[in-house]
MARNU-658816 format. One record per atom (N, C-alpha, C): z, y, x; residue number from 1. Coordinates in nm, 4 decimals. Each point is the difference from the previous one (the first is absolute). Layout:
<up: Z; north: Y; east: X; nr: NUM> $
...
END
This chain:
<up: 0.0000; north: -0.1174; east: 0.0829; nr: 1> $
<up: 0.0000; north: 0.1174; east: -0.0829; nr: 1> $
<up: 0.0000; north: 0.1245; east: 0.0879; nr: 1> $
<up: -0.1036; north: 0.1106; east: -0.0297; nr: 2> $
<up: -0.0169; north: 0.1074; east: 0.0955; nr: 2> $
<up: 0.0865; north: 0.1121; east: -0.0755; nr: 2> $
<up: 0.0739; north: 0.0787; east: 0.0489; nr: 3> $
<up: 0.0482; north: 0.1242; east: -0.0671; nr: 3> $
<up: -0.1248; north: 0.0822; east: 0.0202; nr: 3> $
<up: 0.0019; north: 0.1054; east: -0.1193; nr: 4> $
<up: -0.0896; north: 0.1084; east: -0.0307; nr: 4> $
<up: 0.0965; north: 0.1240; east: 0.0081; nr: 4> $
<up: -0.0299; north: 0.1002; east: 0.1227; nr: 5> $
<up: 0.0979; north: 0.1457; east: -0.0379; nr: 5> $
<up: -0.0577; north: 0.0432; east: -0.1299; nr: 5> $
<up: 0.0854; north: 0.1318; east: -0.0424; nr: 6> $
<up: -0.0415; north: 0.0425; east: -0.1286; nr: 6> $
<up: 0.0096; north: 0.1231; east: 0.0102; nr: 6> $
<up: -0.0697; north: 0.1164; east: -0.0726; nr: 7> $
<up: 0.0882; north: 0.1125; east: 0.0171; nr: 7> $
<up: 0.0700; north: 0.0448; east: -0.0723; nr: 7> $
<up: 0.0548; north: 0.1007; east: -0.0224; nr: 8> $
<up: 0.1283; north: 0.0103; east: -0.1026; nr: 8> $
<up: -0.0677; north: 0.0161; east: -0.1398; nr: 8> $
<up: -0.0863; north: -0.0025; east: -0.0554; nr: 9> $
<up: -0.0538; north: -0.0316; east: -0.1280; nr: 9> $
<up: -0.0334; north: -0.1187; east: -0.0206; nr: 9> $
<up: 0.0611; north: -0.1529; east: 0.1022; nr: 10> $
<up: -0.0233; north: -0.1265; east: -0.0594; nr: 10> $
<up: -0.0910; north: -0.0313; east: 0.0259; nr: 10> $
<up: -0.1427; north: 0.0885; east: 0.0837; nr: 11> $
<up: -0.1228; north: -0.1108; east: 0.0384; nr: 11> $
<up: -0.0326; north: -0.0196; east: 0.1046; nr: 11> $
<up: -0.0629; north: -0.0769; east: 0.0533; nr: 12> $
<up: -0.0346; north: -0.0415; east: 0.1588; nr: 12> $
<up: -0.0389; north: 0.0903; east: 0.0876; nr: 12> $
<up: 0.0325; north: 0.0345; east: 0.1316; nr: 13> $
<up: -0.0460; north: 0.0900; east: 0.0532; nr: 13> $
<up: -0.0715; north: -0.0618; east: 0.0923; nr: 13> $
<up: -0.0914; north: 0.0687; east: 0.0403; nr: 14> $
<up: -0.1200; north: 0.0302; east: 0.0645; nr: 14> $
<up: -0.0111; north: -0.0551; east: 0.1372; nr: 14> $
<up: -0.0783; north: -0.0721; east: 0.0792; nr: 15> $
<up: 0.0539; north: -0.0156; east: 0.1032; nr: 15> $
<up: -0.0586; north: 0.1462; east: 0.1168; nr: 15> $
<up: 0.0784; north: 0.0403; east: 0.0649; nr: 16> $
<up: -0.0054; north: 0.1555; east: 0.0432; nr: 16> $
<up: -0.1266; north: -0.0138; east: 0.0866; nr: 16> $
<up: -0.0774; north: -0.0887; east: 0.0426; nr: 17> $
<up: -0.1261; north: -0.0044; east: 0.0701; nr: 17> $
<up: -0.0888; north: 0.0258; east: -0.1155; nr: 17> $
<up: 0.0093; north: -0.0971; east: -0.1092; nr: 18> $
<up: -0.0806; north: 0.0238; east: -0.0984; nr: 18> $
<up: -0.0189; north: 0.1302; east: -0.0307; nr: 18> $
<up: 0.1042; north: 0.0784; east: -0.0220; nr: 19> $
<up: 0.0171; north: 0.1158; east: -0.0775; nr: 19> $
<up: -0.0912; north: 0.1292; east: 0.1236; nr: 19> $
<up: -0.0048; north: -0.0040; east: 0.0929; nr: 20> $
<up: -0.0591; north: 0.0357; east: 0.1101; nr: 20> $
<up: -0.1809; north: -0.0220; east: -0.0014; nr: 20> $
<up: -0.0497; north: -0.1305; east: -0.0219; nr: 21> $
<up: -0.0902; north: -0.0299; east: 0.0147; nr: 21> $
<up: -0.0355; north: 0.0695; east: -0.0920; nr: 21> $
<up: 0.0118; north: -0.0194; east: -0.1274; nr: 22> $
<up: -0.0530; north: 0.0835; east: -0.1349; nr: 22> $
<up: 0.0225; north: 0.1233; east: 0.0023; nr: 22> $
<up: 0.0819; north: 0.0746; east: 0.0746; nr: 23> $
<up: -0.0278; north: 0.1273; east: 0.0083; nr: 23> $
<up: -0.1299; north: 0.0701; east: 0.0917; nr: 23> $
<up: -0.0317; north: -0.1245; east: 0.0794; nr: 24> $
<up: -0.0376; north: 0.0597; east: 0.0933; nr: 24> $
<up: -0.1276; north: -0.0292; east: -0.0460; nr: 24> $
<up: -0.0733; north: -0.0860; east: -0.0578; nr: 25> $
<up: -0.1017; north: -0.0432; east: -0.0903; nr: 25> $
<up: -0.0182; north: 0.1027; east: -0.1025; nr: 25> $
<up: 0.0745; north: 0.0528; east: -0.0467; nr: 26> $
<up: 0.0026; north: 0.0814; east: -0.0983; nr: 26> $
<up: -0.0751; north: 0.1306; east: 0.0492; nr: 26> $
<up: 0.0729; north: 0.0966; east: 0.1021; nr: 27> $
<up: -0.0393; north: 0.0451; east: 0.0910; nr: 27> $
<up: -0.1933; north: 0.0490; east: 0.0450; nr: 27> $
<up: 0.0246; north: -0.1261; east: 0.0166; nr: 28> $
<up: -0.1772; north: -0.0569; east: 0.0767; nr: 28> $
<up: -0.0742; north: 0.0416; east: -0.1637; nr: 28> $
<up: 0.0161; north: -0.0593; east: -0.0892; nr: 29> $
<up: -0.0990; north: 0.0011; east: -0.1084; nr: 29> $
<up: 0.0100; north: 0.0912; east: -0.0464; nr: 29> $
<up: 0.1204; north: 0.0869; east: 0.0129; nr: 30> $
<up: 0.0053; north: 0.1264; east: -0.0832; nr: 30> $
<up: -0.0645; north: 0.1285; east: 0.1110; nr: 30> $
<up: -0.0494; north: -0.0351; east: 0.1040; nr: 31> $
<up: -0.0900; north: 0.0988; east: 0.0782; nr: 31> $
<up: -0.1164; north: -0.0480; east: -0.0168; nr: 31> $
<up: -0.0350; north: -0.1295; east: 0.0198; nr: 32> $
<up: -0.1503; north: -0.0516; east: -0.0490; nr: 32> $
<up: -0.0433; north: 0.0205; east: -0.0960; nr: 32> $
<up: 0.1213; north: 0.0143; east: -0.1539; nr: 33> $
<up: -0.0954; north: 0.0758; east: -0.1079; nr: 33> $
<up: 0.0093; north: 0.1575; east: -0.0060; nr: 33> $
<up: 0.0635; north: 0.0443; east: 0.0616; nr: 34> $
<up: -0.0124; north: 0.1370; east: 0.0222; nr: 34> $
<up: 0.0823; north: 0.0554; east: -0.1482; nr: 34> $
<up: 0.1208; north: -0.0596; east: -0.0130; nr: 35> $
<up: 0.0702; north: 0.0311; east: -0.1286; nr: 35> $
<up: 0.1083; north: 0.0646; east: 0.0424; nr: 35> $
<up: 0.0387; north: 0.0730; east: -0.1206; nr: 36> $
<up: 0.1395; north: 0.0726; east: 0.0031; nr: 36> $
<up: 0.0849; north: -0.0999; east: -0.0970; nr: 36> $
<up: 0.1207; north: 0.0325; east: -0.0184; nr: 37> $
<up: 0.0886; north: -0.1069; east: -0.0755; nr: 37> $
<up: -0.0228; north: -0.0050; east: -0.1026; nr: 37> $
<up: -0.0365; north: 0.1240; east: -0.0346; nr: 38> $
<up: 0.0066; north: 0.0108; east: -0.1666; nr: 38> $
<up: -0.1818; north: -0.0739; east: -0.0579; nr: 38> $
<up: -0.0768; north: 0.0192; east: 0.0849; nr: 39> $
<up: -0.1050; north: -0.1226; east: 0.0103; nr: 39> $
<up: 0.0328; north: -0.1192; east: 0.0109; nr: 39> $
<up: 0.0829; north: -0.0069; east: 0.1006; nr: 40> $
<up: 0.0347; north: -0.1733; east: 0.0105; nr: 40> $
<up: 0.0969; north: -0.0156; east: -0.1106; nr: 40> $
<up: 0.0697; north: 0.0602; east: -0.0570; nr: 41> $
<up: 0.0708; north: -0.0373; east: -0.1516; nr: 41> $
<up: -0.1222; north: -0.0263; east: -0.1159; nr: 41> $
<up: -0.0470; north: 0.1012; east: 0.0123; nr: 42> $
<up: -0.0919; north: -0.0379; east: -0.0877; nr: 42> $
<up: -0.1268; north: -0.1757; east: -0.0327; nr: 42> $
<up: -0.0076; north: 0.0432; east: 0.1647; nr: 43> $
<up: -0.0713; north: -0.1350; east: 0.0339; nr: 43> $
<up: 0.0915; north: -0.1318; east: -0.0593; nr: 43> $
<up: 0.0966; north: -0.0130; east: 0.0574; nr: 44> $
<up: 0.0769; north: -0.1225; east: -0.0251; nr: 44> $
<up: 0.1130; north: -0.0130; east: -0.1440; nr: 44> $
<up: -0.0021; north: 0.1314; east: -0.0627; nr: 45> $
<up: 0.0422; north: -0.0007; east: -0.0963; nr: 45> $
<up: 0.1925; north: 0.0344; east: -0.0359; nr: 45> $
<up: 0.0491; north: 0.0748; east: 0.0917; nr: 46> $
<up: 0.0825; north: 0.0204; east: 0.0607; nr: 46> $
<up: 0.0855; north: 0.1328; east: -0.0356; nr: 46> $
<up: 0.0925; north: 0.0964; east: -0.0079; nr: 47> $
<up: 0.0096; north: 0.1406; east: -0.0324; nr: 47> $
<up: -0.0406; north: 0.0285; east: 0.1604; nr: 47> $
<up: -0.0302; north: 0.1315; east: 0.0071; nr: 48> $
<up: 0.0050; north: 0.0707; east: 0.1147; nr: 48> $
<up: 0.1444; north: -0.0054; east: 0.0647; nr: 48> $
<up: 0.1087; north: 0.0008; east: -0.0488; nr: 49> $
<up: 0.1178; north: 0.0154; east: 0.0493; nr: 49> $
<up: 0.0143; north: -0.1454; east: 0.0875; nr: 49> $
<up: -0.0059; north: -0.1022; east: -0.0814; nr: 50> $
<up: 0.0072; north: -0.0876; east: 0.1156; nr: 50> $
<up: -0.0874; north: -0.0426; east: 0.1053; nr: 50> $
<up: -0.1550; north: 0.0558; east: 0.0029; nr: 51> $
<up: -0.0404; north: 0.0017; east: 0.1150; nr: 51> $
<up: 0.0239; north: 0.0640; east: 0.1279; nr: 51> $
<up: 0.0748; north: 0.1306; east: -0.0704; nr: 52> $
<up: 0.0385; north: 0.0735; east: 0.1075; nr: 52> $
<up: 0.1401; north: -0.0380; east: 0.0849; nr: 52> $
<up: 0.0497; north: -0.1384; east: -0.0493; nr: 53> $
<up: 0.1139; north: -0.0337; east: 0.0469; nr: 53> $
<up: -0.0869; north: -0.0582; east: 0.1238; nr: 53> $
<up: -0.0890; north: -0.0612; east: 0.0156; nr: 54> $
<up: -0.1119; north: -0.0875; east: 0.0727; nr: 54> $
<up: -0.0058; north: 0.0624; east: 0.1410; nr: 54> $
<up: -0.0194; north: -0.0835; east: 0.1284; nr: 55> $
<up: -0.0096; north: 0.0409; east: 0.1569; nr: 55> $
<up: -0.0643; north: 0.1616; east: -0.0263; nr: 55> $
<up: 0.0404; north: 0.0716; east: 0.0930; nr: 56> $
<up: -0.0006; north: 0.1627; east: 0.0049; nr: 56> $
<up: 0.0289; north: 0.0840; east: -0.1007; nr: 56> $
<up: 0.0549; north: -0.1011; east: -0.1008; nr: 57> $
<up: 0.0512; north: 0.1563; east: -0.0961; nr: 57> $
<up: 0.1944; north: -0.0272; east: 0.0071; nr: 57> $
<up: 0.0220; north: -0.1052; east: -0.0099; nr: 58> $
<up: 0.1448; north: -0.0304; east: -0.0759; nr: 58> $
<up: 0.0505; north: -0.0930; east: 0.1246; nr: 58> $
<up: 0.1317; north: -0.0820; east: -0.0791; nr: 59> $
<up: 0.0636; north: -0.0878; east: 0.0719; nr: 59> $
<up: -0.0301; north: -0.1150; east: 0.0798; nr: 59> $
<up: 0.0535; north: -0.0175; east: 0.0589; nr: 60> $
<up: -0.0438; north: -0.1093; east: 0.1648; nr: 60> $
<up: 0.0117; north: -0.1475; east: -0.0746; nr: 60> $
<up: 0.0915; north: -0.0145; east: -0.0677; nr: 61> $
<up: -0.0285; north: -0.1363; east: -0.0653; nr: 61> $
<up: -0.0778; north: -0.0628; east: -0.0973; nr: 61> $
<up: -0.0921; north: 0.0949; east: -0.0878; nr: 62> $
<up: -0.0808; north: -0.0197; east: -0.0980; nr: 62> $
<up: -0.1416; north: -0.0299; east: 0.0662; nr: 62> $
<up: -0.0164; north: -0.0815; east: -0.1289; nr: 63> $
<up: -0.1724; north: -0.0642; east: 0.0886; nr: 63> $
<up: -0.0748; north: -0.0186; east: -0.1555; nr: 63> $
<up: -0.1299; north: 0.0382; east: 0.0047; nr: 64> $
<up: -0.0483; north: -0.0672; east: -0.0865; nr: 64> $
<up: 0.0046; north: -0.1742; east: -0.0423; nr: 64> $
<up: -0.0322; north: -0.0045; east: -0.1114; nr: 65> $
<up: -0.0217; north: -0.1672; east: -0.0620; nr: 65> $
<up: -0.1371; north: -0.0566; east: 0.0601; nr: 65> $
<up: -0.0424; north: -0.1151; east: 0.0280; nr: 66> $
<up: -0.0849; north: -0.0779; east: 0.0048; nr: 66> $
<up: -0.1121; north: 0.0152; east: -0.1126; nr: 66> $
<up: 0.0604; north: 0.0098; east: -0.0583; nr: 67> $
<up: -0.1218; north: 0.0854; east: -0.0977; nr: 67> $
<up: -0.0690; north: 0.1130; east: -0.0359; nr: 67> $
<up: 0.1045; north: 0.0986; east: 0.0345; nr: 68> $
<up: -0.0915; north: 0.1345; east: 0.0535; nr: 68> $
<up: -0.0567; north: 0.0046; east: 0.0892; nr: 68> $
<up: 0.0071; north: -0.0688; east: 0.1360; nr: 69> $
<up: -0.1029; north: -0.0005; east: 0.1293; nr: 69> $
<up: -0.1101; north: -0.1223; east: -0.0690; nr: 69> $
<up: 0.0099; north: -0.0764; east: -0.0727; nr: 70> $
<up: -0.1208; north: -0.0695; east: -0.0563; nr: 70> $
<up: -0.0647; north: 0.0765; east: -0.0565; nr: 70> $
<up: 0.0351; north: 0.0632; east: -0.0899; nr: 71> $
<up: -0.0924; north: 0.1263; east: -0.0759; nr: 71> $
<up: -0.0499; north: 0.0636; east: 0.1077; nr: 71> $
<up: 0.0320; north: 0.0830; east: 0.0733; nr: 72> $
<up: -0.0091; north: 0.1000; east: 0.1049; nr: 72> $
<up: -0.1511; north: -0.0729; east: 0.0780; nr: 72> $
<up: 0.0520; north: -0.1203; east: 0.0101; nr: 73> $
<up: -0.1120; north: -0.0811; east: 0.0826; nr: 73> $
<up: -0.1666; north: -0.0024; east: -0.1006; nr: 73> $
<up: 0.0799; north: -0.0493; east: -0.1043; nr: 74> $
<up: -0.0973; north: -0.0319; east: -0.0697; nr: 74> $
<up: -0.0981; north: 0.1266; east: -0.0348; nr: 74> $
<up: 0.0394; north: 0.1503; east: -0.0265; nr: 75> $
<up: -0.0625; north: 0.1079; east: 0.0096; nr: 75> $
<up: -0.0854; north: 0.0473; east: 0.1410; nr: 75> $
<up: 0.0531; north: -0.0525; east: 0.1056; nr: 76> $
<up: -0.0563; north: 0.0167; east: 0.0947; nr: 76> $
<up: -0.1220; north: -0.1012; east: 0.0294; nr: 76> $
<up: 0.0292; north: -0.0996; east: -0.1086; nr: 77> $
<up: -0.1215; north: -0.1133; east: 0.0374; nr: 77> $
<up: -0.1006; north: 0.1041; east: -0.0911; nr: 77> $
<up: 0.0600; north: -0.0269; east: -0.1042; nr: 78> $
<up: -0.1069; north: 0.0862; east: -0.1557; nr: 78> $
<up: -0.0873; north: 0.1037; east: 0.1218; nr: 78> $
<up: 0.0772; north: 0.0862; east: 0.0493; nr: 79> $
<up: -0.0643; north: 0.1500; east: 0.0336; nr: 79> $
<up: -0.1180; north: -0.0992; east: 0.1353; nr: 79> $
<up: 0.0361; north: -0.0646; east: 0.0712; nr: 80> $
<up: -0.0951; north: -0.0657; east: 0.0792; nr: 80> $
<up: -0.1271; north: -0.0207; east: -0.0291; nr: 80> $
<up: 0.0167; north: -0.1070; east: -0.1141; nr: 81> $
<up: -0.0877; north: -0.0570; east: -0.0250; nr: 81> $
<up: -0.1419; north: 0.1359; east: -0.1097; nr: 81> $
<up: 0.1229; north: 0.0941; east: -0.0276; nr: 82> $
<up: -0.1335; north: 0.1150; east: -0.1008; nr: 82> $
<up: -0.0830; north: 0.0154; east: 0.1310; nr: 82> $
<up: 0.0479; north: 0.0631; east: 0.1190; nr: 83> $
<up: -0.0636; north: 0.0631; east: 0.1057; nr: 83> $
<up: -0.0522; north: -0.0623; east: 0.0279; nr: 83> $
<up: -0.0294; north: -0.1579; east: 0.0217; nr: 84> $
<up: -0.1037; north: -0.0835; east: 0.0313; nr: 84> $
<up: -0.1220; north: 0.0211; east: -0.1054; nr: 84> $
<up: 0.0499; north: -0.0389; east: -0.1356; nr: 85> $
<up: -0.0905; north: 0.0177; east: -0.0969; nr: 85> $
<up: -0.0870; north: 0.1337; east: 0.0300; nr: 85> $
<up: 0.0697; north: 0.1307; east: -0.0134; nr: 86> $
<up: -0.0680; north: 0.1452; east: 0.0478; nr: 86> $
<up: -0.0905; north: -0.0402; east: 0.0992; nr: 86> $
<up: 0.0298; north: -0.0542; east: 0.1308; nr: 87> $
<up: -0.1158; north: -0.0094; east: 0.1364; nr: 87> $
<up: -0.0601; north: -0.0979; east: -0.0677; nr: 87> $
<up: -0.0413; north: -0.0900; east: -0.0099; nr: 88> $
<up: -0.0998; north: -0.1190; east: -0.0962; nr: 88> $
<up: -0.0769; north: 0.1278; east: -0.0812; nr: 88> $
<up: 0.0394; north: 0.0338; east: -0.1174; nr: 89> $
<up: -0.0403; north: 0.0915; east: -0.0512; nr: 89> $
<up: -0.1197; north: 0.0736; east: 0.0437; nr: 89> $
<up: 0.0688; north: 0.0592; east: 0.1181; nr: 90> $
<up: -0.0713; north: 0.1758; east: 0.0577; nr: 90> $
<up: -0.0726; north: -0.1044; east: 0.0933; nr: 90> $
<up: 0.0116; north: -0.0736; east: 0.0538; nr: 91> $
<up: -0.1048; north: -0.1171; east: 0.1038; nr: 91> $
<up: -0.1530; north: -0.0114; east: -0.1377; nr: 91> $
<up: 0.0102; north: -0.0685; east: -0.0608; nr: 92> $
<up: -0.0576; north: -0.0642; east: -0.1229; nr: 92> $
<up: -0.0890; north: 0.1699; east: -0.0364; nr: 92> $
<up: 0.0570; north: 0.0933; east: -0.0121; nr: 93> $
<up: -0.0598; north: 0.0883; east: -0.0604; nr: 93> $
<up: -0.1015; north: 0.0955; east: 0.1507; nr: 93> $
<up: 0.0851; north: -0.0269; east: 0.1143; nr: 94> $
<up: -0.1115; north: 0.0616; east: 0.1281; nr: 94> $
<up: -0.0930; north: -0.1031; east: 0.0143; nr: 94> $
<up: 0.0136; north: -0.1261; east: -0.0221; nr: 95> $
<up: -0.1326; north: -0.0773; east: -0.0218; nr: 95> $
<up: -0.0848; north: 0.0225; east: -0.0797; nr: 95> $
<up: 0.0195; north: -0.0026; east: -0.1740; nr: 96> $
<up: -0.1208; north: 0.0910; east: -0.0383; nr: 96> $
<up: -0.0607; north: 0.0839; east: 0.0781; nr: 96> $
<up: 0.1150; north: 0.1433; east: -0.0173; nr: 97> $
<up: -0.1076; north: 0.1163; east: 0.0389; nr: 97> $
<up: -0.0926; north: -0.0557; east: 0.1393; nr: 97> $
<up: 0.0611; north: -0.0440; east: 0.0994; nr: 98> $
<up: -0.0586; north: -0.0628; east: 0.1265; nr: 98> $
<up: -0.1746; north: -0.0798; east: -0.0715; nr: 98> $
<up: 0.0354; north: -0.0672; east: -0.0620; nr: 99> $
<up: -0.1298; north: -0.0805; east: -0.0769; nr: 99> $
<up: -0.1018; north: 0.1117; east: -0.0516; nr: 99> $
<up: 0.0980; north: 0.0855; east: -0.1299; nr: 100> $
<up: -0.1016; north: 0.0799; east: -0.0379; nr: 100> $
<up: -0.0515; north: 0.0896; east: 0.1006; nr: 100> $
<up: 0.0635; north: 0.0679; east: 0.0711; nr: 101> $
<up: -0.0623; north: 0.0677; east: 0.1065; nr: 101> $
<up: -0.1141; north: -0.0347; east: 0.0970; nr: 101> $
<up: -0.0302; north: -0.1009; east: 0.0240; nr: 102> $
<up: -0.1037; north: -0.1150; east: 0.0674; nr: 102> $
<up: -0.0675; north: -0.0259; east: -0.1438; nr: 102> $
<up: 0.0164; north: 0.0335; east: -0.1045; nr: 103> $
<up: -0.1307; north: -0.0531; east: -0.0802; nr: 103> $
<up: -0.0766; north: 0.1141; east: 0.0070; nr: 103> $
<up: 0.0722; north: 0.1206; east: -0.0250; nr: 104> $
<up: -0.0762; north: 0.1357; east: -0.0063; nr: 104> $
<up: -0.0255; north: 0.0854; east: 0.1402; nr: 104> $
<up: 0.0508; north: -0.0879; east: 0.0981; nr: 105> $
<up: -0.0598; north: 0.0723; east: 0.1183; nr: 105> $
<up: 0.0617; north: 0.0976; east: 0.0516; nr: 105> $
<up: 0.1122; north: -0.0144; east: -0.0643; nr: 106> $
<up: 0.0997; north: 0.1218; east: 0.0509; nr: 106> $
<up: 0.0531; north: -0.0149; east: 0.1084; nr: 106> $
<up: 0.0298; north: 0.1541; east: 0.1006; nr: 107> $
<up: 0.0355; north: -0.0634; east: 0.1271; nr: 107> $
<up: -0.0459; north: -0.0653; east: 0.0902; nr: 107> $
<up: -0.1095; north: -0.0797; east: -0.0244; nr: 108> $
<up: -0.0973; north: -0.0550; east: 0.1155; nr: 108> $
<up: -0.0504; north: 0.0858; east: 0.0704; nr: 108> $
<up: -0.0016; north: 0.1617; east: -0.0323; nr: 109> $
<up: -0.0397; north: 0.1062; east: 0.1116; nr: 109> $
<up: 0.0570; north: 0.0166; east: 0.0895; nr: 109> $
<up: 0.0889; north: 0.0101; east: -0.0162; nr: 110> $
<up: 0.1350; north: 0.0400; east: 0.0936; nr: 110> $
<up: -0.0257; north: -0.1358; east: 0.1341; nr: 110> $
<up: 0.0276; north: -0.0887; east: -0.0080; nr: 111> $
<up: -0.0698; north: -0.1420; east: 0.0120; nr: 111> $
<up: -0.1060; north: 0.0217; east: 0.0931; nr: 111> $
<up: -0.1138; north: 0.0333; east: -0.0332; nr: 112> $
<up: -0.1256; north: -0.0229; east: 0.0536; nr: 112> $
<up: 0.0053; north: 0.1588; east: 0.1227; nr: 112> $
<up: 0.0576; north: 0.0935; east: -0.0011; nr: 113> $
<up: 0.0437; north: 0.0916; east: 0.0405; nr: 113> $
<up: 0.0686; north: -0.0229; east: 0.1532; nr: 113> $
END
């Protein structure tokens, strides 16, 4: 049988590496999306007040949940993958003009020049 510490409200506490790692994760994604808290509340569904408890605003022992850095992640995948879509996109569309331009002869002066 393993003992579990608790904290004084009766629930398991954290193991203090853990609580570290997720801050520091937290951190990282919240400069990669280029958010303020009250964005990242919003994002993850959260008040602003308790994000701001979160690494650089508030207390040394608070860490986000495993599930707000999943969200966090998961927005950062979302926003990835549009910007791929956008270059595909704008690729796909300089090929036309590239095509149409060679049907009508455009630019081949410059070219022969």
């Amino acid at each position: 049988m393993t003992a579990t510490l608790r904290n004084p409200r009766g629930r398991p506490k954290a193991d203090p590496f853990d609580i570290q790692n997720r801050r520091q994760v937290y951190i990282r994604l919240k400069a990669r999306l280029s958010m303020t808290s009250r964005q990242v509340a919003e994002l993850v569904g959260l008040s602003s007040e308790t994000t701001r408890m979160y690494p650089g605003h508030g207390r040394e022992g608070v860490a986000p949940t495993q599930a707000t850095l999943d969200r966090m992640r998961q927005e950062l995948i979302r926003r990835a993958r549009a910007a791929v879509a956008e270059a595909e996109a704008r690729y796909a569309l300089e090929m036309d003009l590239a095509a149409a331009e060679r049907r009508l002869g455009i630019g081949q002066e410059s070219e022969a020049a």
